[in-house]
Structures are given as structure tokens and as C-alpha cells.
C-alpha positions in Angstrom: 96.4 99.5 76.8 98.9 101.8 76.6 98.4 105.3 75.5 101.0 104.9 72.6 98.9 102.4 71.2 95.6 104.3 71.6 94.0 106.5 69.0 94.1 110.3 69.3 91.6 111.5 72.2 88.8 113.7 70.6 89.7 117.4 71.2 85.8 118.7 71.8 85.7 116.0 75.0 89.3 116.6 75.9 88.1 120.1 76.5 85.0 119.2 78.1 86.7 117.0 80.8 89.5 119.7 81.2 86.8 121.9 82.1 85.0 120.1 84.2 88.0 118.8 85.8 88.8 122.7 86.3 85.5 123.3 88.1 84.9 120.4 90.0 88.3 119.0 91.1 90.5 121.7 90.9 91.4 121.7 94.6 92.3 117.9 93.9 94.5 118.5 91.1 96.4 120.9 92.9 96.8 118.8 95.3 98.0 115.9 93.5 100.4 118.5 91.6 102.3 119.3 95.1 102.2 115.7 96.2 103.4 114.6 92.6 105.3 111.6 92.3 106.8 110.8 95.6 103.7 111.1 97.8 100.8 110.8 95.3 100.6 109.9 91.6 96.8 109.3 91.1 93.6 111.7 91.0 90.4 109.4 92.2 87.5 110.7 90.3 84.0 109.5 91.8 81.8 108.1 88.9 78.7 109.4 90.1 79.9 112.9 90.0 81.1 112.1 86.8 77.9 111.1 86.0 76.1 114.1 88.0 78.3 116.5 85.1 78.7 114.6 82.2 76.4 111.1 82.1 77.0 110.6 78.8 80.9 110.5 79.7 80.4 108.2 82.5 77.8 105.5 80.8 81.0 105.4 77.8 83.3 104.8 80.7 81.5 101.1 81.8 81.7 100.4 78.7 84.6 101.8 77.0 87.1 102.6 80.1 90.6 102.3 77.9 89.6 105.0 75.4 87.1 107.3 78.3 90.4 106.8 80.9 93.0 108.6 77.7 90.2 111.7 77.6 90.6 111.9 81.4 94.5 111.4 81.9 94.7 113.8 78.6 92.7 116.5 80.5 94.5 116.0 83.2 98.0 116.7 81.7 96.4 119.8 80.0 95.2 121.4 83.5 96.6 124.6 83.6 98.5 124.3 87.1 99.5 126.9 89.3 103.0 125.0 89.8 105.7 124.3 87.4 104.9 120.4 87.4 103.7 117.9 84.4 100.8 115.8 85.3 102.2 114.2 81.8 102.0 110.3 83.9 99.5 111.0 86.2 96.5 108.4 86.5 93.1 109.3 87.0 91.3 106.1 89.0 87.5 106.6 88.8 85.6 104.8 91.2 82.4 104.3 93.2 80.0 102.6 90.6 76.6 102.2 90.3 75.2 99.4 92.8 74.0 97.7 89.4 77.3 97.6 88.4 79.1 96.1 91.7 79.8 92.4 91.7 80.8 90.0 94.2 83.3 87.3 92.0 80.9 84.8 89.8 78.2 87.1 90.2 78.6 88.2 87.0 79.0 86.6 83.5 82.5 86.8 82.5 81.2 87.0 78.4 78.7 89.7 79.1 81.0 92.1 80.8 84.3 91.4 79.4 85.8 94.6 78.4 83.4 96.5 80.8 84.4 98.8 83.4 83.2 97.1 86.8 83.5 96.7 90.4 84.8 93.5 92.2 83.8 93.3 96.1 85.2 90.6 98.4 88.2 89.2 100.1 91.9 89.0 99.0 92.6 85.5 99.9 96.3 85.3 98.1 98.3 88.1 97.1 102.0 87.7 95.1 104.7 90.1 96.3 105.5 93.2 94.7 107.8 92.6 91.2 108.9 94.9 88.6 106.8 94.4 85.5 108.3 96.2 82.1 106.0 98.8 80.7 108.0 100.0 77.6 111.0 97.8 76.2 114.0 99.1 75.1 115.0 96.3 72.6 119.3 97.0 71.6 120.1 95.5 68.2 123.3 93.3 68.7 124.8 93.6 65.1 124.5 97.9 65.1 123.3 98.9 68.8 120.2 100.8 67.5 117.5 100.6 69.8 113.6 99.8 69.3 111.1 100.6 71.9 108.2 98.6 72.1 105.3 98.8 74.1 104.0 96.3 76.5 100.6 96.9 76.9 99.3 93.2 76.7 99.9 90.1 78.3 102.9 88.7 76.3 106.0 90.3 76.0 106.3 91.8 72.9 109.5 91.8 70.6 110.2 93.9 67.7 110.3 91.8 64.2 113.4 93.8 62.7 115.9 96.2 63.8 114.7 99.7 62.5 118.3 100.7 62.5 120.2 97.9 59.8 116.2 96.3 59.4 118.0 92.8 60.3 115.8 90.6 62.4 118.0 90.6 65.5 119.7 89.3 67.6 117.9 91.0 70.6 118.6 92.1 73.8 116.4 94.5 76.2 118.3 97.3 77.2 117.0 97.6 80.9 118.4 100.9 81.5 116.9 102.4 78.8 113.2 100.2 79.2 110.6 101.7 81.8 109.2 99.6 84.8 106.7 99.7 87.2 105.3 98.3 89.8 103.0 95.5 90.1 100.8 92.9 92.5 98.2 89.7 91.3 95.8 89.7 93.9 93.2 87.0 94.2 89.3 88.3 95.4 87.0 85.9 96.7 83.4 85.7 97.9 83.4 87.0 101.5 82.5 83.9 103.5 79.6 85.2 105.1 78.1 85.7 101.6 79.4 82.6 100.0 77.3 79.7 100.0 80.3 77.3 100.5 84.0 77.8 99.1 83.1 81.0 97.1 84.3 82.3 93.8 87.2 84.3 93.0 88.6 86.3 90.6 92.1 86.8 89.7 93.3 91.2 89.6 96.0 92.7 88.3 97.6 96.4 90.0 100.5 98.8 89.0 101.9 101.9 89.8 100.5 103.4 93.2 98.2 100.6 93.5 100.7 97.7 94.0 100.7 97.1 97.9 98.0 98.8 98.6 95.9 95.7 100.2 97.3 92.6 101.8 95.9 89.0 102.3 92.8 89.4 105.0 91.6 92.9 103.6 88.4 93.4 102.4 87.9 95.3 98.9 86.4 96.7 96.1 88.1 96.6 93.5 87.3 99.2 90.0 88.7 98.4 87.0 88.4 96.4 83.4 87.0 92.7 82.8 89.3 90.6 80.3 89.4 87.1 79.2 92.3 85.2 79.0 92.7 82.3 76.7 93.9 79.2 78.6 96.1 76.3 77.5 96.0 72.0 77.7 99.5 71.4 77.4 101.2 73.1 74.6 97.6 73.7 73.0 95.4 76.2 73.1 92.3 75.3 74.9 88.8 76.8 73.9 88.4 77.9 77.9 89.1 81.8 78.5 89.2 82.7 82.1 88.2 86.4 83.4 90.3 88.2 85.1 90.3 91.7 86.3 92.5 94.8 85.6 92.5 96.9 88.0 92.3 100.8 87.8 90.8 101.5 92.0 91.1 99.7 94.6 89.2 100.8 97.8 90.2 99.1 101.2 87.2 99.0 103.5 88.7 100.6 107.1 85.4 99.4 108.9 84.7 96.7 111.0 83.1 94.9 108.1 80.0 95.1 108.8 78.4 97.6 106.4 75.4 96.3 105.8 72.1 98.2 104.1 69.7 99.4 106.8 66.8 101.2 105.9 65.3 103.8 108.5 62.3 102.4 109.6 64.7 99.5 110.6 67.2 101.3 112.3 64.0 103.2 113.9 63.3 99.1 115.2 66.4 98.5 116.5 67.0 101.3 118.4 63.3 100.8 120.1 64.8 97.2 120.9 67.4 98.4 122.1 65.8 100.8 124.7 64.0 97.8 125.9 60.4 98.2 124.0 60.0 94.8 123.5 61.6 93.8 127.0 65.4 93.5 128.4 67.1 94.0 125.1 69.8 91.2 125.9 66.8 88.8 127.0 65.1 89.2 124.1 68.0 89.0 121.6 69.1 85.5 123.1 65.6 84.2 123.4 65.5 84.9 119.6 69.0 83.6 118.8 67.8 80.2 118.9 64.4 79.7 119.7 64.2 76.0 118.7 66.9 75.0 121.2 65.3 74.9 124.7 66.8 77.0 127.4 70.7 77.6 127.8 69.4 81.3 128.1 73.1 82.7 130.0 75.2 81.0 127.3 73.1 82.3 124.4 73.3 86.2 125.9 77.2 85.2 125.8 77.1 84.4 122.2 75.2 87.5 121.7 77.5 89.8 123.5 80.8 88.1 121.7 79.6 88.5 118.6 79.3 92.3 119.2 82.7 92.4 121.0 83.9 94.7 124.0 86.6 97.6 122.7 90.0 97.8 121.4 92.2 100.3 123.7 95.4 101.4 122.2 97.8 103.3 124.7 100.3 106.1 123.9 102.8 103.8 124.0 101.2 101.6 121.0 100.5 98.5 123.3 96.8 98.0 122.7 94.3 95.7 124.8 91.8 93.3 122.6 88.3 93.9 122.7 86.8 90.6 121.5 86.4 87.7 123.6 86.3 84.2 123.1 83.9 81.1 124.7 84.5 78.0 124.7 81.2 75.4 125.2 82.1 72.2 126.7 79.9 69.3 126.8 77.8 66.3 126.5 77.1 65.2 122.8 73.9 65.9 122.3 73.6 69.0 124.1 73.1 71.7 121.0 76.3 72.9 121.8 77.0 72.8 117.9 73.6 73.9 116.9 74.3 77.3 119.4 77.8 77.9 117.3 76.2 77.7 113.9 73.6 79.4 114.5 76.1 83.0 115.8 77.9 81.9 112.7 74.7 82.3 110.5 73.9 85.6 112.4 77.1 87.6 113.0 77.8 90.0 110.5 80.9 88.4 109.3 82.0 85.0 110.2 83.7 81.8 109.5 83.0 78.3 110.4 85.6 75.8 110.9 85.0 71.9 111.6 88.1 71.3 113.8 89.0 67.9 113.1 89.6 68.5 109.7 91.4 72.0 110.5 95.2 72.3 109.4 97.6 75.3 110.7 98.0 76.3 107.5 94.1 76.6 107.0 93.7 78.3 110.2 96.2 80.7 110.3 98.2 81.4 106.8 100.5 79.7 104.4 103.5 80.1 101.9 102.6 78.7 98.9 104.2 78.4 95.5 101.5 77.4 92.4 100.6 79.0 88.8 98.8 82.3 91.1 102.2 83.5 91.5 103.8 81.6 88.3 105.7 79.6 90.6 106.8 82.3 93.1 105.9 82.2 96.8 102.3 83.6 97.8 100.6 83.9 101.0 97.4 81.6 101.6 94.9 83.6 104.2 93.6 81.0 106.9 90.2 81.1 108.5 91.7 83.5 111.4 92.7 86.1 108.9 89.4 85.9 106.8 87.5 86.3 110.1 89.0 89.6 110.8 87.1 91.9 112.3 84.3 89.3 112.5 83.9 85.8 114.6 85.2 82.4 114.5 83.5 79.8 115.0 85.3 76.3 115.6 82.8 73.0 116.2 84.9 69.8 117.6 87.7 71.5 119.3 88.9 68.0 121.0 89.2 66.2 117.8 91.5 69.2 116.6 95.8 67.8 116.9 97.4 69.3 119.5 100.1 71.3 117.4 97.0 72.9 115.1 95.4 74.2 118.6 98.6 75.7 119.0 98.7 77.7 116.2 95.5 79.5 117.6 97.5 80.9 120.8 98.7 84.2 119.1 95.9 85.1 116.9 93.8 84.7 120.2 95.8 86.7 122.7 97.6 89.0 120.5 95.5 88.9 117.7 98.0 89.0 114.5 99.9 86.0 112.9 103.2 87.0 112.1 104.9 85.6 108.6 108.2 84.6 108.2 108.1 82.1 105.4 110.1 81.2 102.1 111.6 85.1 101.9 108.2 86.5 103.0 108.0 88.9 106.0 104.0 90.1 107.0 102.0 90.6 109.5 98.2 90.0 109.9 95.5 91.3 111.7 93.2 88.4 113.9 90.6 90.7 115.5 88.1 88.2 115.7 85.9 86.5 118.3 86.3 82.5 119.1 83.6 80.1 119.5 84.3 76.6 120.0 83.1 73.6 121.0 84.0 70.5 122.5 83.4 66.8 123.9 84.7 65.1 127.4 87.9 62.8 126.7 85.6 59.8 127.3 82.7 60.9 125.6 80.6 62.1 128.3 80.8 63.5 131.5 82.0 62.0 134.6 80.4 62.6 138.2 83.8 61.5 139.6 86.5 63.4 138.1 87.3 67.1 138.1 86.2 69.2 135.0 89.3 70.2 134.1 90.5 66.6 133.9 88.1 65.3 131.6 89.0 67.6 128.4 92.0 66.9 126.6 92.9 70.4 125.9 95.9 72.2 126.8 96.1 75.3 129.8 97.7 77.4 127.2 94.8 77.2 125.3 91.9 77.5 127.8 93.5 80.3 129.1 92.7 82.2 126.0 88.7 82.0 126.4 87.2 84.2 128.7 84.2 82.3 129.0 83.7 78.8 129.3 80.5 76.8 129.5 79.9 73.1 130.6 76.7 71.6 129.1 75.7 68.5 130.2 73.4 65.9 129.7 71.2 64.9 133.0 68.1 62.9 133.2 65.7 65.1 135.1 62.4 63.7 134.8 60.2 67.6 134.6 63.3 69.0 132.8 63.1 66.3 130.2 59.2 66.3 129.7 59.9 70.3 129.0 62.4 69.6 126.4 60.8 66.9 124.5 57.3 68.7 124.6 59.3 71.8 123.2 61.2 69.6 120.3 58.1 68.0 119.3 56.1 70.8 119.1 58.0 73.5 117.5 59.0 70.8 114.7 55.0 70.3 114.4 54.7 74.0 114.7 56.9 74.8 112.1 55.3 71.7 109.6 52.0 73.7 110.4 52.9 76.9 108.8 54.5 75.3 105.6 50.5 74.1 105.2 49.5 77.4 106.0 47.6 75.2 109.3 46.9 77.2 112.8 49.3 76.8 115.0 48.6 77.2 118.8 50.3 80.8 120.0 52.3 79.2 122.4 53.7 76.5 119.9 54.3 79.4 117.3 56.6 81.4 120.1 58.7 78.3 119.9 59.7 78.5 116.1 59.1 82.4 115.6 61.7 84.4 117.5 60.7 87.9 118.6 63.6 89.6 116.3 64.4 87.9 113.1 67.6 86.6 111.8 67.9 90.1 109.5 67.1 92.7 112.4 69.0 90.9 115.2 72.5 90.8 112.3 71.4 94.5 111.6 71.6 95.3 115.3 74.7 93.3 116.1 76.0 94.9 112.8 75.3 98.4 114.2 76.3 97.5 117.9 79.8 96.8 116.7 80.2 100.4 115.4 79.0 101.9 118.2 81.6 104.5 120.1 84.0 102.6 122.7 81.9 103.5 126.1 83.6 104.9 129.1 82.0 104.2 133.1 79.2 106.9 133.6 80.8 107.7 137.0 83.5 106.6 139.0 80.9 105.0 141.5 80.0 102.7 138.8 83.9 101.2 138.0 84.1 101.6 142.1 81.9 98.8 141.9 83.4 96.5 139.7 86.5 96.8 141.5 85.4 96.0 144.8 83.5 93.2 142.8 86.2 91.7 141.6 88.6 92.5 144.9 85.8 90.6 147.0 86.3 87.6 145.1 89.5 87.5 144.7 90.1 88.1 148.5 87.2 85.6 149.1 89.9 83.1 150.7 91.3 86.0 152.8 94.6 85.8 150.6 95.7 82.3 152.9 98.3 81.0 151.6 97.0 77.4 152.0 93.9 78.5 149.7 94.1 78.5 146.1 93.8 81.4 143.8 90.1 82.4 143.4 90.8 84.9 139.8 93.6 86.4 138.0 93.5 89.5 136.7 93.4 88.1 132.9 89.9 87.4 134.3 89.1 91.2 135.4 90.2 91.8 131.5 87.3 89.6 130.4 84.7 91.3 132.6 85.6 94.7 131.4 84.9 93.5 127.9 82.0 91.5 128.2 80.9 95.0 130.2 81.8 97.2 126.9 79.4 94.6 125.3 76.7 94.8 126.8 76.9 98.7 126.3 77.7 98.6 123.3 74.1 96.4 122.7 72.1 98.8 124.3 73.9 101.6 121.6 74.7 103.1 125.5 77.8 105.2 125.3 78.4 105.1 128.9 78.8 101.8 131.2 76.4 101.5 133.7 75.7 99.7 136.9 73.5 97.2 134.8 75.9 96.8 132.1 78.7 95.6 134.9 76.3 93.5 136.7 75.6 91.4 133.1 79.3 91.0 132.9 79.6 89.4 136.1 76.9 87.2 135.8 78.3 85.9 132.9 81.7 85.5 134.2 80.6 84.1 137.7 78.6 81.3 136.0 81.7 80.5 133.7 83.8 80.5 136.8 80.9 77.9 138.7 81.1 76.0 135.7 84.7 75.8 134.8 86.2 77.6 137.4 85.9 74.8 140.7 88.1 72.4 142.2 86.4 68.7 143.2 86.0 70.3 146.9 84.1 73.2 144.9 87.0 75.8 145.3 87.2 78.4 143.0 90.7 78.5 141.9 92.4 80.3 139.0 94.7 77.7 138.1 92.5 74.7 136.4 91.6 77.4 133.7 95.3 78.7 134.2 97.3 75.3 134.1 94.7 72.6 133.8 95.6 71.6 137.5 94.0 72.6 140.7 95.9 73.9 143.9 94.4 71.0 146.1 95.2 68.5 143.1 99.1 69.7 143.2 99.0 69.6 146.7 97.6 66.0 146.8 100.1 65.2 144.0 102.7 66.3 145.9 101.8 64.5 148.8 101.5 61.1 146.9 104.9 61.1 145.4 106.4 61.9 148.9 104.5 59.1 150.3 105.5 57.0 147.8 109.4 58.4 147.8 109.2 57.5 151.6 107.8 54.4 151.3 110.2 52.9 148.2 113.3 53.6 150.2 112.3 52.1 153.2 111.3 49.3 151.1 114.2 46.8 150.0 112.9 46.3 146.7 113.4 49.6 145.5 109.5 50.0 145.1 105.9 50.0 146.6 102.6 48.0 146.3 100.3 50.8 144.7 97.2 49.6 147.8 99.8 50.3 150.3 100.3 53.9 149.4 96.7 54.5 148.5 95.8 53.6 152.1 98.3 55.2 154.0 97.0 58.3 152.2 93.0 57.3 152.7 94.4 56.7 156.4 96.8 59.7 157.1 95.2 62.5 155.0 91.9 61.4 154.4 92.0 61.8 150.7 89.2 60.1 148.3 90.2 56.6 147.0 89.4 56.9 144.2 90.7 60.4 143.3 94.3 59.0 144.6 93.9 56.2 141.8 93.0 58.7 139.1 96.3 60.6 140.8 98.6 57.7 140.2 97.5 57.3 136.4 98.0 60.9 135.4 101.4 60.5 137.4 102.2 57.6 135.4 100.8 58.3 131.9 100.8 62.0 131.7 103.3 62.9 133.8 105.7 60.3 133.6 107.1 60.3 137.6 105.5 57.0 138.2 106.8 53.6 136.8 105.1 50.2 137.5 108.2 47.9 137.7 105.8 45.0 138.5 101.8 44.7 138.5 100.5 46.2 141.8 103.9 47.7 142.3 104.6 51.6 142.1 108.2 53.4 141.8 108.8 57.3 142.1 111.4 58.1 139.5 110.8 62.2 139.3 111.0 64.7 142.2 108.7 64.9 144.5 
């Protein structure tokens, strides 16, 4: 409401507020008058030392904020300032409200608290641009040229019902030189997915002035300001439904990693003891408590652990800046609780987002241009999962079944970690600093014994390059292995049937359902381990070591020429932030021998698993580009042999048996990896054509 339409402010509170105003924000004021208009046109009041001064004050201003925020803005304008400057259009934003009245969208009952001053947590999950929105219309008679002014405090646009100059009831016209704008933004809040129990609510908010462009799609809020209800329509009918929506008077970005969450001391007292090892190695224990009903995969469940908690962002002087999170990728059997693993960090990381990838779209993952009634038909920008997992982790189940041009999309907001918008006239840029966990299935179901690893997932090099660790899980019939995991299925599941009837339970059947740390003290202590302080080595002896770690394998092939590459340094990266990790865990703000050590572990069983060519060669290049040194060398080889062979040949082509033993014969290659060789070539590739069955022709380079 505007304040031409507002009744007189009471002179006794005016006063009161001027003098409080005087005593307890005076060095604000003065401030704001030096900064005032260009740089600053607001003066943020905190409610609770409103309250602390004046409760009676602040409990009118929940409930009447339009006629409490006129006292205040009237003070305000009265404060006798040291500097020729009118405070005459000056806002005063309060903010910070009582817990009890601090809402996350549909947590509250739209009737009960419309016309109440609130506050709205959550996500901004579509944002309009910034438009000009009219404030005070200058209305310009068109039969005598005297003009009107209206306010335009509501809703509609308001017209005048006769011309105050010749009292005739127009024609019309706004005089837009003479009417006063300003700025404005619809922003829509929802639910924070880690709080939302599904798609979450929303609620639609309203900003002007200073506050238009203040937050962008991805940011996390809370927004202060006044519930209304807005009548909607069926048609050209009014409809009994009135929506809420929110005008908004604060708005408060969170600059955090998101991950604020309540700790009491005596849990923070437990947390630190944990990690300081009181209940054993701190990383050990977290994972074992992870997922306690999954039997063992204890080195990818310390991964989990450690990506959730991330390594650190390092910006340079230049403004190039290195990501700290990390991403792994678990490949596998079906079967294997590879899925069970992902949702499970999801449901424990302070902040996350779950994705099924075969039903993921680009525009779901990263963002999207949109033009619906939110924007009244202008363009808005959708935030995808990558943006509403900022600062958080991404979890992506079924990675195979996603299409190849969606997995593309995740490139960028993986490596670089922003998505850059260039869509129907809109120009942004969002942040992506989040971890990635996915999971996926072999290309023909399960594993093969007889093909590379590399071979048997249909995901592209670009893409597996991005994930610093990958896992293989697979499913082997080991007869003691077995007997452990069924005896530790069946029992936990009787276990935890046993303690809904309030039975015994056998201790050792009760460790398998009961973790050591539960769910809310291992998310407290990931929560805190996040903020922790970017740790730097404790000596130079200790990053001594990790270089000549990482030098020793890389030189493990003495740099021959004729050997693949063991490791590139994009791997070295990963190690250093799985090592800032596992500090920050431990809440250590140095890195130590120990912490290096866990890094390398974790890396070195990634490699072992996803890392070896079919002769068991570590080489760089099947993470790097999906094909192994000895496969392009073998490649190579074959379509020379075959080159040879077709042009000594007067048909023009080769029987596919005579080049597959000349190669048996001369280079003593597997059969049946040649075979596999002259499929790819053919299918994949596209060198090879069969001109005849049993017949092969080279039509590419060799």
C-alpha cells in the first residue's frame, strides 16, 4: 500500500521510533544518508532488536506490517541528519523473525496468515527478468491536458473515473514522463529438495526498488515480507480459489554452503570426539555407519562419505579457480546395491538432489527458457537439478539409460561448474558446485569376463573423464562370500522385525541394523565438515610425498614410449581433493601424511578397477578416451593387415578368418579380442564394411 493511501502515522509512535532509531541505528542511518540513492536506498532493521526496544512495536508489525512499516519510514524521514539529504523515499526492510514465524512454502495456512508479516525460506526455482512496474500514474486528459495522478498500490492498474480538470470522463492517456516507476522481479520459492518430501511447495514473491535482482534462480533465501491472497479466475469468471502470494519487504541470500543446520553443543561436543577418533578411525566408522544393511563395499562407502564433504575451492589472483568437489561414478552388476549406496548419501548429505536418469531431460538437469502465466507470458528461467544442487550433491541412479545428448549437458556443470544461459533474450550464468554420484549398468546387462571394462559401458570418454572416482561392482558367486551376505540380509531384516516387537535381538545381529553414528549426527558432521577452513600440507615433507607418489606411478613404465600412459595429471587433481577431504572430516586444518595416504587408496583402487587395460596395464586413456593404448595399437594393426591383404586380393576384399589368423599367427593377439575388434571397427567406427558374409573391406585409414 502506498503511503498516499495510508492514514496519518500516530505522532506519540512516530516519535518513539525516531528515538529509538536515534539511539540504536544512528550509525546506520548515517550511513545510508551518504550512500543515498545510488549505492544504498534501504535501512535493514533486525526485528528482534526491535523487539528487544519496543515489543509492543514489533508484535504490531507481524501483524500489521503496512501501517508499523509508515511509523518506521516516517521516522526515518524525520531523523535529524548530519548531511543535507532527504531520507523522504527511503525503505526501512525489517528482518530476522522469530523461528515461530519462519516458514518453508505450504508450511503455513495461507487464510491464517494472510495479511501477516512473515518469513519465506527455500529455493528460487524461476525468476522473471527485471521490468519497470508503474508506482504513481500520471493520467493526461485528452480533451483539456490536465493531469490526474493516481496511485498504484494494488494489483490492477488503476484509472481515474473523471478528469479533475473539465470533470469529463476521459479519454485517457498515461503521461509516462510525468508517472513514477520502479523496479521490479516475481520470484518463485520452493521447498528446498532436501526438505521436501517430493516435488515441494512454492510460493509466488513479489520485489521492487533495491530488492529487484537481488537473487537469481539456484539461490537459497529467506524472504520477509506480507502474505496476500489473490482471487483467481475460470475463464472470464471469477473463481472462489484465492492463491497466496508473498510481498516482499527483505530478502536475505544465504552466502554459506547451505548447510546451516541446528546443532546443539553436546552434539557438536559428539562430533568432534568422533572426529578425533573416540569411537575408532573416524572415516571407518562414518562408512561402516553409512549403510549398515548393505554388506561390505567398505572403500566405496568412505568415497561417498568424503564426496559428500568435498575437497576445496582455490581461486587464484588471476580469477581462474580450481573445483573442490569431486564426482564418482559406480559401475556395476544389477543387483549389486549400487543404487541403495546413492540414495542413501542422498538421504544423508546436507543438501542434495536425486535424479532417475532415464527419465532426465537437459532442460531438467541443467536450466530452461520458459514462457507460461509465472512471467505473464514473458520468458523465465527454469532451475534444473544441477543448479538446485548447488553447493550440495547430485545424485544420478541409471546413468546408462540417460540419451547421449542429456549426458552431455552434464560436461560443463561437472568440470567448470556453472551453466551459462543464452536463451530467448536471456543472458545468466549459474553456479554448479555440487558433487556427482551416479550409477550405472554394463551395455549387456552384466559383466563380461572377456571384454575390457571400458568396452562394456556405453558412456562417452568426455564424460568419464569428469569423475574422479570410478567403482566397478560386480556380481561373483563365491561360495563363503555369499554365505556372509545372505546370513547378513537375513538377519539384519529379522533384526530390525525384532525391535519393532520390542523382542531381543542378538548383539551381533543388532550391529547390523544399528549404525554406530546415526543418520542426524553423521549429516551434522558432514554439515560441519563442509565449513571447515580450506587445509594447507602440515610440512613440505608431507606434499613431498604425494609428489613422489604420484611421479612413481606415473613413471612406473619408465616413460617407454611403447607403454601406455599410467595417469594424467587431471588425476593428481583428484587426489589433492579427495586429500582436502579427508581433512576436512577429521575438522584437521592441516593435511597430513594419513590424510594423503586415504587419497591414494581411494584413487589407486579406482584406477585397479577402472583404470586397466585386458593385459592389466594401467593406462590413462580408457578413462581419457574410452580406448586403451594396446587396443589402438591392435586396431591399428588389424586395419593394416586388412589394407594389405584387400589389395593383394583381386576382389577388392578379405575373408574376415583369414585376417583374424594371420594376426593369431603373426602377433599372437587373442581370437577373440580381434573379433570384438572387427565389430567395433565396423559398427562403431565405421572403417570396416562387409561387402559379402565372411568378407571384410577397409574403407577408412589405417
Amino acid at each position: 500500500m502506498s503511503a498516499q493511501s495510508q492514514p496519518e502515522p500516530e505522532p506519540d509512535l512516530t516519535e518513539r521510533l525516531s528515538d529509538w532509531l536515534r539511539r540504536d541505528y544512528k550509525t546506520e542511518v548515517e550511513a545510508l544518508a551518504q550512500h543515498y540513492p545510488n549505492e544504498q536506498r534501504s535501512l535493514e532493521i533486525d526485528w528482534r532488536e526491535l523487539h528487544r526496544s519496543n515489543p509492543d512495536v514489533a508484535d504490531d508489525y507481524l501483524s500489521e506490517p503496512d501501517r508499523m512499516q509508515q511509523y518506521l519510514e516516517e521516522a526515518l524521514r524525520l531523523f535529524d541528519l548530519p548531511i543535507d539529504v532527504s531520507l523522504a523515499r527511503a525503505h526501512a526492510r525489517v528482518y530476522n523473525l522469530p523461528d515461530l514465524h519462519t516458514y518453508y512454502p505450504g508450511e503455513f495456512s495461507p487464510t491464517d496468515h494472510a495479511g501477516m508479516y512473515r518469513a519465506i525460506t527455500g529455493e528460487i526455482s524461476k525468476a522473471t527478468d527485471v521490468y519497470s512496474k508503474i508506482e504513481e500514474a500520471a493520467f493526461e486528459c485528452q480533451v483539456c491536458g490536465t493531469l490526474t495522478r493516481i496511485p498504484q498500490s494494488g494489483r490492477d492498474f488503476q484509472e481515474p473515473h473523471e478528469c479533475q480538470g473539465c470533470e469529463r470522463q476521459g479519454p485517457f492517456q498515461v503521461n509516462f514522463d510525468q508517472s513514477e516507476f520502479v523496479d521490479a522481479q516475481k520470484l518463485r520459492v520452493q521447498t528446498p529438495p532436501e526438505v521436501a518430501a517430493g516435488a515441494g511447495q512454492d510460493v509466488d514473491v513479489f520485489v521492487e526498488d533495491d530488492l529487484a535482482d537481488v537473487a537469481t534462480v539456484g539461490d537459497r533465501v529467506t524472504v520477509t515480507g506480507t502474505v496476500h491472497l489473490e482471487q483467481q479466475t475460470q475463464g472470464n469468471s471469477l473463481s472462489h480459489k484465492f492463491e497466496p502470494y508473498v510481498e516482499g519487504h527483505h530478502i536475505a541470500v544465504e552466502e554459506t554452503d547451505h548447510t546451516d543446520i541446528e546443532i546443539a553443543s553436546e552434539e557438536r561436543q559428539r562430533i568432534r570426539e568422533l572426529a578425533d577418533g573416540a569411537e575408532g578411525d573416524p572415516l571407518e566408522v562414518a562408512a561402516e555407519s553409512l549403510a549398515p544393511k548393505i554388506y561390505g563395499y567398505q572403500h566405496i562407502k568412505r568415497a561417498l562419505v568424503l564426496a559428500s564433504v568435498g575437497g576445496s575451492r582455490v581461486v587464484y589472483p588471476t580469477g581462474d579457480a580450481d573445483r573442490g568437489d569431486f564426482h564418482v561414478l559406480l559401475l556395476g552388476d544389477p543387483g549389486t546395491a549400487k543404487s541403495k549406496l546413492g540414495d542413501r548419501i542422498a538421504d544423508i548429505a546436507a543438501r542434495s538432489v536425486s535424479v532417475d536418469a532415464s527419465d532426465a531431460r537437459k532442460a531438467g538437469l541443467t536450466t530452461a527458457a520458459t514462457r507460461d502465466d509465472f512471467g505473464d507470458g514473458q520468458w523465465t528461467i527454469d532451475a534444473g537439478a544441477f543448479v538446485k544442487a548447488n553447493e550440495g550433491l547430485l545424485w544420478l541412479d541409471e546413468l546408462d539409460d540417460m540419451s547421449p545428448d542429456v549426458r552431455a549437458s552434464m560436461l560443463a556443470p561437472m568440470s567448470k561448474q556453472t551453466i551459462s544461459v543464452s536463451k530467448a533474450g536471456i543472458n545468466a550464468t549459474f553456479s554448479t558446485r555440487a558433487a556427482v554420484i551416479a550409477a550405472g549398468n554394463p551395455l549387456h546387462g552384466r559383466f563380461s569376463e572377456y571384454e575390457p571394462i571400458a568396452e562394456q559401458f556405453d558412456l562417452e570418454p568426455s564424460l568419464l573423464s569428469r569423475f574422479d572416482l570410478i567403482y566397478t561392482v560386480k556380481d561373483k558367486p563365491d561360495p563363503e562370500e555369499d554365505r556372509e551376505i545372505a546370513r547378513h540380509m537375513l538377519s539384519g531384516r529379522d533384526a530390525a522385525k525384532r525391535a519393532g516387537q520390542d523382542l531381543e535381538i542378538d548383539e551381533e545381529d543388532a550391529e547390523r541394523i544399528v549404525p554406530t553414528v546415526e543418520d542426524d549426527i553423521l549429516r551434522k558432521w558432514i554439515a560441519l565438515a563442509k565449513r571447515q577452513p580450506d587445509p594447507v600440507f602440515e610440512s613440505e615433507a608431507v606434499r613431498e610425498k604425494l609428489e613422489d607418489s604420484f611421479n612413481s606411478l606415473r613413471g612406473i613404465y619408465d616413460y617407454n614410449e611403447d607403454q601406455p600412459v599410467p595417469v594424467t595429471f587431471r588425476k593428481l587433481e583428484g587426489i589433492v581433493r579427495v586429500t582436502e577431504a579427508a581433512a576436512k572430516f577429521e575438522f584437521s586444518e592441516v593435511i597430513t601424511e594419513r590424510h594423503a595416504r586415504i587419497a591414494t587408496e581411494a584413487v589407486g583402487k579406482s584406477m585397479r578397477d577402472f583404470g586397466q587395460d585386458e593385459d592389466g596395464n594401467f593406462d590413462a586413456d580408457i578413462q581419457e578416451t574410452g580406448t586403451s593404448k594396446s587396443q589402438k595399437d591392435r586396431k591399428q594393426t588389424l586395419a593394416k593387415t586388412i589394407q594389405r591383404l584387400q589389395d593383394e586380393s583381386e576382389q577388392g576384399h578379405v575373408g574376415e578368418e583369414t585376417v583374424v589368423d594371420e594376426l593369431v599367427t603373426e602377433h599372437g593377439y587373442d581370437r577373440d579380442r580381434i573379433y570384438s575388434d572387427i565389430q567395433k571397427m565396423r559398427m562403431e567406427d565405421g572403417v570396416l564394411i562387409e561387402p559379402k558374409q565372411g568378407y571384410l573391406k577397409h574403407i577408412g585409414r589405417a
